[in-house]
N, C-alpha and C positions, 0 to 999 in steps of 0.2 A: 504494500500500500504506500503510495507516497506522501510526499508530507503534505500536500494541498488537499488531497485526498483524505488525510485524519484529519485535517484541521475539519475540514468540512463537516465532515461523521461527526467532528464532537460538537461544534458552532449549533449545526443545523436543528435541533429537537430545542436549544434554547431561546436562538432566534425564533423559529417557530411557536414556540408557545409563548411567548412575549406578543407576538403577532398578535395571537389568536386572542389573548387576554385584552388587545386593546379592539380586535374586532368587538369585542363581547361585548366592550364596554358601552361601545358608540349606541348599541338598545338601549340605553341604560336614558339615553339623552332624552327620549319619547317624554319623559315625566315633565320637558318642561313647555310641551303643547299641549296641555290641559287643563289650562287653564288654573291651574292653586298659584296660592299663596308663596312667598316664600319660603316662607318655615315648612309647610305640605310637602313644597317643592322638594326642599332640603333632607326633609326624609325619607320622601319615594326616593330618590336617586340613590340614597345609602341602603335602602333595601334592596334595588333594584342592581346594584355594585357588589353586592356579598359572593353572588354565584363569581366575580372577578377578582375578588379578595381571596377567595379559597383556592383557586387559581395561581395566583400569584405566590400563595404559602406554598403550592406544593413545587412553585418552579423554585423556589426558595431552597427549598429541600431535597431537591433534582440538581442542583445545581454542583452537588458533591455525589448524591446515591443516585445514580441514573434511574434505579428500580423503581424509585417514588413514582417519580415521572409519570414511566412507563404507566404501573399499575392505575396512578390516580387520571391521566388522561384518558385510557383504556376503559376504564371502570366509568369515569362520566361519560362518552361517546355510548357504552350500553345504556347508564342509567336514563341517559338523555333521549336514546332510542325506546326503550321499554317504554316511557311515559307519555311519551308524546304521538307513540303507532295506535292507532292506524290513523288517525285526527288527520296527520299533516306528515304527511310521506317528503314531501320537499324540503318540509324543518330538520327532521332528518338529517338529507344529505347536507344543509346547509351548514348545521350543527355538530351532527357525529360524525359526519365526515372527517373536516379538519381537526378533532380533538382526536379520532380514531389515527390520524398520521402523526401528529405532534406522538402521541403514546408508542406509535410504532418506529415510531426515529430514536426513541429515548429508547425504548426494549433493545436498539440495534446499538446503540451505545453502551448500553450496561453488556451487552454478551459481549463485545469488541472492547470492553473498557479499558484492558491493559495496553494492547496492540496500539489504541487509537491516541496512548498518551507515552509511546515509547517514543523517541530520539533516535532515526536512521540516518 
């Protein structure tokens, strides 16, 4: 493997869920076409921010154990599937999709994790 090559492998699952965590967040903005109040306001968006907080804790913690990662992006792309089939098949791909890759880039980092941080 070469070294642009690891770099990549290792970059890529945390760029990526960084990404993903600011896609997530931009839903988050609908709270303020609704007409509330400030403080309304202030609170729908902290609620509606958490599913991108928990996100961010476990890129946090991925950030050294690639398995977190892996398991916690993995595990929401189903959770996110189970609950929302058969309603909205498109939310879906929209959703589990990219969380289902971010989780599969970080699983290919933790099996590769010695190789992808050796010095050739």
């Amino acid at each position: 493997m070469t070294s642009a090559s690891r770099k990549l492998f290792l970059w890529a699952p945390r760029v990526l869920a960084l990404s993903f965590c600011l896609f997530l967040s931009l839903f988050a903005l609908d709270v303020f076409d609704e007409g509330r109040g400030p403080m309304e306001a202030a609170v729908a968006l902290a609620v509606h921010m958490i599913p991108t907080a928990a996100l961010l804790a476990a890129v946090a913690a991925a950030w050294r154990w690639e398995w977190i990662g892996a398991a916690v992006f993995i595990g929401a792309a189903a959770l996110y599937a189970m609950s929302i089939a058969p309603r909205h098949l498109d939310w879906i791909l929209v959703i589990s999709g990219p969380l289902l890759v971010v989780g599969a880039s970080y699983a290919w980092s933790w099996l590769y994790h010695d190789e992808l941080r050796t010095k050739h």
